[in-house]
N, C-alpha and C positions, 0 to 999 in steps of 0.2 A: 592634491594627491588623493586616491583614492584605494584602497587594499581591498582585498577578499579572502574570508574566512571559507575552507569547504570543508564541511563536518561531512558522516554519514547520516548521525541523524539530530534531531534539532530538541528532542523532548525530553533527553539524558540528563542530569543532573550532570555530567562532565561534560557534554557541551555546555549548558549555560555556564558554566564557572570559568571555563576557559571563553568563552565571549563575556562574560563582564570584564576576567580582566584585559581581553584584545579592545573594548569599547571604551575603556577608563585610558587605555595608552593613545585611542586614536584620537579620543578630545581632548587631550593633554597640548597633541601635536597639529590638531585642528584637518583632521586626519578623516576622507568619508569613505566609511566602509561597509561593503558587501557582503550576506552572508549566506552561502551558497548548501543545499540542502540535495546529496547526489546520494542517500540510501549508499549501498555496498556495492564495490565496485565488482569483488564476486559473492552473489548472490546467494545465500545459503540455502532458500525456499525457490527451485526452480521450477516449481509449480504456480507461485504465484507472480506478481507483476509490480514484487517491489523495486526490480529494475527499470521500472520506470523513470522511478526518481532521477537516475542518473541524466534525463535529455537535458537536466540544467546544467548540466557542466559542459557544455557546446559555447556558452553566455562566459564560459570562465577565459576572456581571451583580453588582449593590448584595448582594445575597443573600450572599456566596461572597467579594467582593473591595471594598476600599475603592476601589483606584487598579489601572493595571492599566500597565505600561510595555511597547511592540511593538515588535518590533525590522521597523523598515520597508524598510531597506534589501532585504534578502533577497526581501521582498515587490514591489517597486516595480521586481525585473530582468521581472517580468512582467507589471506591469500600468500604467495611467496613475497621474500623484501623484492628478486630481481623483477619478479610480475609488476610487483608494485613501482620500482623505480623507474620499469619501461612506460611505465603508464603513466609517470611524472614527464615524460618528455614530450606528453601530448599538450603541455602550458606552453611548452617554448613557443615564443621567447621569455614568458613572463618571470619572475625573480620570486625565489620561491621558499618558504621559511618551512621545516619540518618539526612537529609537536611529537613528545612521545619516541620518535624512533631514528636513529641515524640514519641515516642516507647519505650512502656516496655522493661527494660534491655539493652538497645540499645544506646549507647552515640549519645547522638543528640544535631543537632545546631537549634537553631529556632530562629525565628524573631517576636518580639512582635511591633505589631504596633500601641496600643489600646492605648498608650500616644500621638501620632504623632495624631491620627485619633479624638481622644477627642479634641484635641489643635484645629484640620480644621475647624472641626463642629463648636467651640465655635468661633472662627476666622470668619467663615461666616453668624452665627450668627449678633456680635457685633461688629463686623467692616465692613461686608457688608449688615446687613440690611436684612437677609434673610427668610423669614418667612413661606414658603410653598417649600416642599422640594419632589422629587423625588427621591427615591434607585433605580439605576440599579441593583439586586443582579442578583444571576444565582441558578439552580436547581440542587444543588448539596447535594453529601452523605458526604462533607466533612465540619467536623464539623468546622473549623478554617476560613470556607468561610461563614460560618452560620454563624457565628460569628460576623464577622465584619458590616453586618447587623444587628445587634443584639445591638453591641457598639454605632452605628449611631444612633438609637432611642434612646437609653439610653440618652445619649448627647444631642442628643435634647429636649427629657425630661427634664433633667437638665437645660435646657436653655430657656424653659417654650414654648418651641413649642406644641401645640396638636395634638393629634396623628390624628386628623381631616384634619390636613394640610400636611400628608405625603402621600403618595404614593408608593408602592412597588411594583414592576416589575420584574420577573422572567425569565431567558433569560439563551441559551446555554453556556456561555461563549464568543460566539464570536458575531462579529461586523453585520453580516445580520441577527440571531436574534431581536439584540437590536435594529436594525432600524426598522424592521418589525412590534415590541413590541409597536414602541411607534408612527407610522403609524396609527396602529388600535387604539389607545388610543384616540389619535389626532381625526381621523372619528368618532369615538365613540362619541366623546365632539364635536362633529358639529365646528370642528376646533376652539376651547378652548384651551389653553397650558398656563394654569396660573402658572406657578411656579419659584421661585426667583434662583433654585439652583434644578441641577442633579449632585447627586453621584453616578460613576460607581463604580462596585467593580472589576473594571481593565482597565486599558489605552484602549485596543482596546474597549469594548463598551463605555469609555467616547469620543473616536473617533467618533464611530456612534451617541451618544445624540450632539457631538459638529456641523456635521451632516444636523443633521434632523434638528436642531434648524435653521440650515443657509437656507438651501434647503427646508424647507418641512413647516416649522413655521415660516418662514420670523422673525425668532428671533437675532439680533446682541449678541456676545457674547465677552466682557463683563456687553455691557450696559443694556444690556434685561434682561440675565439672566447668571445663573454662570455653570459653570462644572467640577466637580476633575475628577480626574482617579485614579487608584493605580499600584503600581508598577515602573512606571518609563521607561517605555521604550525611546528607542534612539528618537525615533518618537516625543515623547512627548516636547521636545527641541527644535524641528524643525517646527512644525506644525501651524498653522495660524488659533487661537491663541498658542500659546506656551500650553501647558498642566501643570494646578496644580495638582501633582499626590502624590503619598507617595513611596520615597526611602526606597526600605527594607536592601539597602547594601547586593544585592547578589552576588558581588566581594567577598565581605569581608567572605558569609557564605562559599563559596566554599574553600578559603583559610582556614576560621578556622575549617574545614571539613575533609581537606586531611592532616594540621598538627597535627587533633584527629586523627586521622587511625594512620600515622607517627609512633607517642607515643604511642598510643597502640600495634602496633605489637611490638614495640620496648620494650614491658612489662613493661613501665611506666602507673602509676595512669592519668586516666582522667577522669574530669568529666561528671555525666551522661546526664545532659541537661548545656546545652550551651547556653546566650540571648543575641542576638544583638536588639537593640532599633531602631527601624523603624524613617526615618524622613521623615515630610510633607516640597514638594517643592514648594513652590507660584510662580508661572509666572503667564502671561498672563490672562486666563480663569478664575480668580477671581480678578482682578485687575478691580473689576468695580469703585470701588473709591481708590486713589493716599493710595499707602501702605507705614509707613514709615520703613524705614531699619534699624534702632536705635529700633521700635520696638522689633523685633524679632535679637537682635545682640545677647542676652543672654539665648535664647531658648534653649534648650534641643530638641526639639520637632519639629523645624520648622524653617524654613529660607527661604530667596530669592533663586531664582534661582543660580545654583550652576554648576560647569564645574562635568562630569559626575567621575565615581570611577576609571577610571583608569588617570586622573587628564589630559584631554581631553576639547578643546572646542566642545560642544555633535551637532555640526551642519554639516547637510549634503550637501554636495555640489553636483554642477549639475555634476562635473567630476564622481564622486564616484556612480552618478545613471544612468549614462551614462554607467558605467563600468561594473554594475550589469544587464544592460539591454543586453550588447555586449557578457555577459558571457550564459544568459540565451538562449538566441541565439545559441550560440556554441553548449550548450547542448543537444538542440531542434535537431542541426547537427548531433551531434555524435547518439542520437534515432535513425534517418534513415541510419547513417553509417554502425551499427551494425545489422539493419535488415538486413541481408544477407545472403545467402546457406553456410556456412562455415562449410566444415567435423568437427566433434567433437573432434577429434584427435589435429585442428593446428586452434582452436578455440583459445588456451591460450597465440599466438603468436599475433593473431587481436586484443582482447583485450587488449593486454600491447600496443600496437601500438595506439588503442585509448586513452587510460588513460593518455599516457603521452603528450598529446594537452595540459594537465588540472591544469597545474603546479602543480601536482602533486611531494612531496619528495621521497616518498616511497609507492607501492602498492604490495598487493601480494592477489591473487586468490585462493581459494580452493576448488572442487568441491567432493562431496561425492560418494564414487565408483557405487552406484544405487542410484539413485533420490528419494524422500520419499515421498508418500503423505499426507498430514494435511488433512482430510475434515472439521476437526470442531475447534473453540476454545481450547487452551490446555494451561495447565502451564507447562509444563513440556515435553523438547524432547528430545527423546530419539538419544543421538548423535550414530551415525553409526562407525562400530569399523576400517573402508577403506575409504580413500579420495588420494586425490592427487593434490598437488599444481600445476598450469600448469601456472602460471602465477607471475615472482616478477621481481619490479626492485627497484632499489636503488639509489638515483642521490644527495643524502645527500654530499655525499663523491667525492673525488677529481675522483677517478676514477669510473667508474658506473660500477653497478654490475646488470645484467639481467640474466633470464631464461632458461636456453639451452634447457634442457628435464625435464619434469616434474617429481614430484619425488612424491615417495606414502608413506603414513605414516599413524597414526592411532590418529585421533583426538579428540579420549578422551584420551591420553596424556602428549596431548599437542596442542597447538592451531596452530602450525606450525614447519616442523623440527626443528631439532638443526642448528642454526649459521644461517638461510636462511634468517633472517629480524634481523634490527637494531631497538629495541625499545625505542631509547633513544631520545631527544628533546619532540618538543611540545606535545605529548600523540598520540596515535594510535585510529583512529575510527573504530570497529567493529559490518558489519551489514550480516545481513541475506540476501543472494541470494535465491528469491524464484520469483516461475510464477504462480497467483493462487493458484490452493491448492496445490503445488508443491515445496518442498523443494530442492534445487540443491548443496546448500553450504554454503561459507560466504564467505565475502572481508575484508583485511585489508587496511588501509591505513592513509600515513600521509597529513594532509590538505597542500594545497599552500596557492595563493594567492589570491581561487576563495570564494563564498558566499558561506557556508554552505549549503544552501538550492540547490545551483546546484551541489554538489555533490551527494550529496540526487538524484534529477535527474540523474544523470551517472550511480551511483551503481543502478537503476531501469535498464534502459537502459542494463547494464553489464547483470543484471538477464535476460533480454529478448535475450540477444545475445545466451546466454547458454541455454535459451530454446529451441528457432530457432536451433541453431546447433545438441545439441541433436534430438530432434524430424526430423530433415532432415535427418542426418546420420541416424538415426533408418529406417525408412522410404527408405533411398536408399537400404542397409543394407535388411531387407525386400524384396523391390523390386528384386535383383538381385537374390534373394532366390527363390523368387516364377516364375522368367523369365527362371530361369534355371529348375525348377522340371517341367513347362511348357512346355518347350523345348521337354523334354524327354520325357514327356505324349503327344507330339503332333505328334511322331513318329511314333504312335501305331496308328490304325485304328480305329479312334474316329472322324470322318470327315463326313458331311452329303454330300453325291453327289450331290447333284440339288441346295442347300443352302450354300455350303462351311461351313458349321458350325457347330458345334462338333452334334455328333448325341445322340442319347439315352444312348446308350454305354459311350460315351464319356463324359459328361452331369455327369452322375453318379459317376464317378469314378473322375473327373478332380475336380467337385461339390464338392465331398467331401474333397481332397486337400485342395481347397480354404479355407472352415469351420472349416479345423482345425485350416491354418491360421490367419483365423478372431477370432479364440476362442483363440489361445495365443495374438495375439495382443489385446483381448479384447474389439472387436468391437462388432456390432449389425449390420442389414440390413435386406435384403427381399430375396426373394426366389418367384419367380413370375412363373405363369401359362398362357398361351397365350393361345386360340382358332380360330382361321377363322372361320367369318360369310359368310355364304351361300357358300362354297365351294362345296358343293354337286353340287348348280344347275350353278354354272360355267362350273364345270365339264361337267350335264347335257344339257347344253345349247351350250357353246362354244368347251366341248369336254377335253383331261385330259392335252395338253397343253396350255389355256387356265388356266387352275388351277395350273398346275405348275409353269407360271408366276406370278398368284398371291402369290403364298409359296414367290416366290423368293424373289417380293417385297416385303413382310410384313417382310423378313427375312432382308431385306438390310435396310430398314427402325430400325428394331430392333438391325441393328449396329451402327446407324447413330448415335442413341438417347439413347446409353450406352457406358461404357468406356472400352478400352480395355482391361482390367484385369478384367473385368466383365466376367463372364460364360455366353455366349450365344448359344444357343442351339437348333434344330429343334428333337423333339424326338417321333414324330411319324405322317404320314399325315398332318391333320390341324392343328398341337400340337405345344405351341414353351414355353422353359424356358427361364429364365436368372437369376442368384445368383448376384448379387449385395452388396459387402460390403460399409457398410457406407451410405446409401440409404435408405430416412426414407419416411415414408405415401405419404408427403404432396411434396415431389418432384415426387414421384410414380405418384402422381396423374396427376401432370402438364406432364411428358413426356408423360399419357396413353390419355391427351388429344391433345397434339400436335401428335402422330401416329393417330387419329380418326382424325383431320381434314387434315392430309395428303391422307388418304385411302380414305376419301370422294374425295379431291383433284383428285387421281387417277383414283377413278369411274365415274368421271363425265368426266376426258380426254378422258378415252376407252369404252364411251358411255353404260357404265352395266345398264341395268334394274335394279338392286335390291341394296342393302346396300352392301356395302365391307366394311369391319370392322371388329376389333378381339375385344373379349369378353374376360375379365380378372380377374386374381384372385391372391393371394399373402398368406405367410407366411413370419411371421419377425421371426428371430435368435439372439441371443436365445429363445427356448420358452422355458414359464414355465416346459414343460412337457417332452420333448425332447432336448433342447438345442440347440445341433449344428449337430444334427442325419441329412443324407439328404433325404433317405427314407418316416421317416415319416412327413418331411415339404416337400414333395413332393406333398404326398398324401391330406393333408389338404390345397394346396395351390388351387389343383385341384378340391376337395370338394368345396373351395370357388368360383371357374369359374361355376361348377352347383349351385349354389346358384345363381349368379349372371345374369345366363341366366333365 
């Protein structure tokens, strides 16, 4: 059997907790599992291209996964539950376990924490004295987050606070909103900060209130005033003060998450909603008066400070931040390692030469036989029917198993040939290779020894190496194409005698080459018109050699200040083109005025009476009207030089 985990993202401290304990049920049951990495299914930065991530969930199908558990919550702070449920029907047929949030029809685990959260309120209430209160919430679509905001008032309702003495604040979810939040707050009240007690609705902003309280409000905490968080992160155990926050036991959901899927595909009854009971943890941060322990020895609800869920003392040592520091460094290396010219052909032998720095167990590469491009938010991608693994190795096993030649297969399938990866131990992470709005493939792989988050770096890094590579190869590939039709059009009598530079003849026919070029590569650029000023009275005054040395210059000049694969061209007397791909306005403009104060330059060496200077004009390609005709972006480039004069 084999499940799949889909998080949004893989670097959370609440995804790993809920994959250890989905990892710890699957080797219980001998169980190999997938763990899929789709970013937000709506995207909150519609500017950038974290929708990317989502092409891995095309790989989430019967092919690849028996059962497949989401963790919904994470999903649902941005979108509707009915958005989200219709977009759970893009699995069928697969059997599907929900973490975090019910769903219709859908066996779900969820965490009630409205008894733990009732218990704190009344706890800081009536053992610390608390009377003016602060909510961190956040601005969210998810109702379960609403909520808990919703329970705090109530509660202190109940405990005869007025709603005169509370405060609510609205904030992204993370830590420089909330500092920012309560910054302005602060200025706003001519630096005022009366309140006994802030509740975040999450560790990292009761980080930023614990904060600003120290730094910003010269407030001691616990003696000044108090601060929860929720959730419980590793941080919160370590941090100075220690953090009271609320234990949801997301070890425990992810366990009783993947032994629902288990029994379900295994066509046993399970039930449809599942409740684990949330506990409130007291350290530090509320400990402004002596707590007795005997209190809370028989709660339900609430206890002292507690060793974390995988039965752990939850404190960080300087070795362990030392070690994340030496890794993130590493990663930072292997970025500039992989920037590199590498052909696209023995690109998948660099890559596994990278990858295994990263203690990595197992890795394997795929890339798609044509690249795809995304331009916009999508739920759904459409996987491509050709790919080719160019990249595994294997170092599980006594003897390693690596890559020789890559091998092509069709990965709606299957997410990888037959027999070429070993999917058994700790779970398999599965993310998307992409560069911008650019699709390339995906990566497997089994984690070592390093922090999540800098693999997350690498697999970035990996996509940019595959970008690099493709785009050079294409680009050399190109180049040798158009050096050799070059070649053979340069044979033919397209040479201007006095300028060395293709003539009119030549111009026209070599021009059009280029264009087509540029029109399969799907480029854009210019298509330029040159004149010499005052060549008539060079002529008349110093005579036709005289004027022929100016053609020459303005012509050697006009090579100086284009590239060689550029078209340059003399095509008739004072006449000069040049075709330029990939050459936009505003570069146009700076080379036409570095040749104008060269040509000044030169009339002022050979003492001319009058202005030496060409007069310009341009067409860009494609146009609306013609496209990549060379003809008539001739003739309107030329229309533009009378205009201009």
């Amino acid at each position: 059997m084999r499940i799949g985990f889909v998080a949004d993202y893989l670097n959370s401290e609440y995804s790993e907790c809920l994959i250890s304990g989905i990892t710890t049920c699957c080797k219980e049951h001998n169980v190999e599992l997938l763990i899929y990495q789709i970013g937000k299914i709506k995207p909150d930065n519609t500017t950038g291209h974290d929708y990317q991530y989502m092409a891995i969930s095309s790989q989430v199908n019967e092919h690849n996964v028996d059962g497949i558990i989401i963790s919904s919550g994470t999903q649902l702070h941005g979108m509707s539950k009915a958005a989200f449920t219709s977009y759970l029907k893009t699995y069928k047929p697969l059997k599907i376990v929900s973490i975090a949030h019910e769903i219709p029809d859908i066996p779900s685990i969820i965490c009630d924490s409205t008894k733990a959260m009732e218990t704190l309120v009344e706890y800081l209430v009536k053992e610390q004295d608390c009377q003016k209160f602060g909510i961190m919430s956040v601005d969210s679509e998810s109702k379960e987050m609403n909520a808990r905001a919703e329970i705090i008032k109530e509660e202190l309702k109940k405990n005869d606070i007025p709603s005169s003495n509370i405060v609510l604040w609205k904030s992204n979810f993370h830590y420089s909103s909330a500092y920012s939040i309560l910054n302005d707050y602060y200025a706003k009240k001519k630096n005022r900060f009366d309140f006994d007690a802030i509740i975040a609705m999450n560790d990292d902003l009761a980080f930023a209130c614990l904060d600003f309280c120290a730094k910003r409000a010269n407030l001691r905490v616990p003696k000044d005033i108090v601060v929860t968080g929720f959730d419980d992160m590793q941080r919160a155990s370590f941090f100075t003060p220690t953090l009271t926050t609320i234990n949801q036991k997301v070890y425990y959901q992810g366990y009783k998450a993947a032994l629902t899927l288990i029994n379900q595909i295994n066509d046993k009854e399970v039930p449809l909603v599942q409740t684990i009971e949330a506990k409130a943890i007291l350290r530090e941060s509320t400990n402004g008066k002596k707590t007795s322990k005997k209190q809370f020895a028989d709660n339900e609800y609430i206890s002292l400070d507690i060793s974390d869920e995988f039965g752990r003392n939850n404190k960080f040592t300087v070795t362990e931040w030392f070690n994340k520091r030496q890794q993130i460094f590493q990663a930072a290396l292997m970025d500039t390692y992989v920037q590199q010219n590498v052909e696209f052909p023995d690109v998948g032998k660099h890559i596994a030469h990278a990858l295994s720095g990263f203690g990595m167990i197992s890795a394997a590469v795929v890339v798609y036989d044509r690249p795809t491009e995304m331009l916009k938010p999508f739920e759904y991608f459409s996987q491509p029917q050709k790919a080719r693994l160019i990249a595994c190795f294997d170092y599980s096993k006594e003897k390693q198993k690596e890559l020789k030649h890559p091998i092509e297969f069709n990965p709606s399938q299957g997410i990888l040939p037959e027999g070429s990866f070993d999917f058994s131990g700790d779970g398999v992470v599965i993310m998307s290779l992409f560069h911008n709005t650019v699709q390339y493939g995906y990566i497997l792989l089994k984690r070592g020894i390093f922090d999540t988050g800098v693999y997350d770096l690498v697999v970035k890094a990996v996509a940019n190496q595959i970008h690099t590579s493709y785009e050079y190869s294409r680009k050399l590939k190109n180049k040798q194409a158009i050096t050799k039709d070059y070649k053979i059009l340069d044979e033919m009598t397209h040479i201007d005698y006095l300028t060395g530079l293709k003539n009119q003849r030549g111009f026209l026919e070599l021009g059009e080459t280029a264009l087509k070029y540029a029109e399969a590569m799907g480029q854009s650029g210019l298509l330029l018109y040159f004149d010499i000023k005052n060549l008539k009275k060079v002529n008349d005054y110093f005579g036709h050699a005289a004027g022929d040395q100016v053609i020459k210059v303005v012509g050697e000049m006009l090579q100086k200040h284009f590239r060689s694969n550029d078209i340059i061209a003399r095509l008739e007397g004072d006449k000069f083109g040049v075709i330029s791909a990939g050459l936009n306005v505003d570069n146009y403009k700076k080379v036409l005025t570095s040749i104008s104060y060269e040509c000044n330059e030169w009339k002022e060496k050979n003492n001319y009476p009058f202005e030496i200077n060409v007069t310009s004009g341009f067409a860009m390609f494609p146009s609306l009207k013609n496209g990549y005709k060379i003809e008539p972006l001739v003739q309107k480039a030329e229309e533009s030089v009378l205009k201009n004069k």
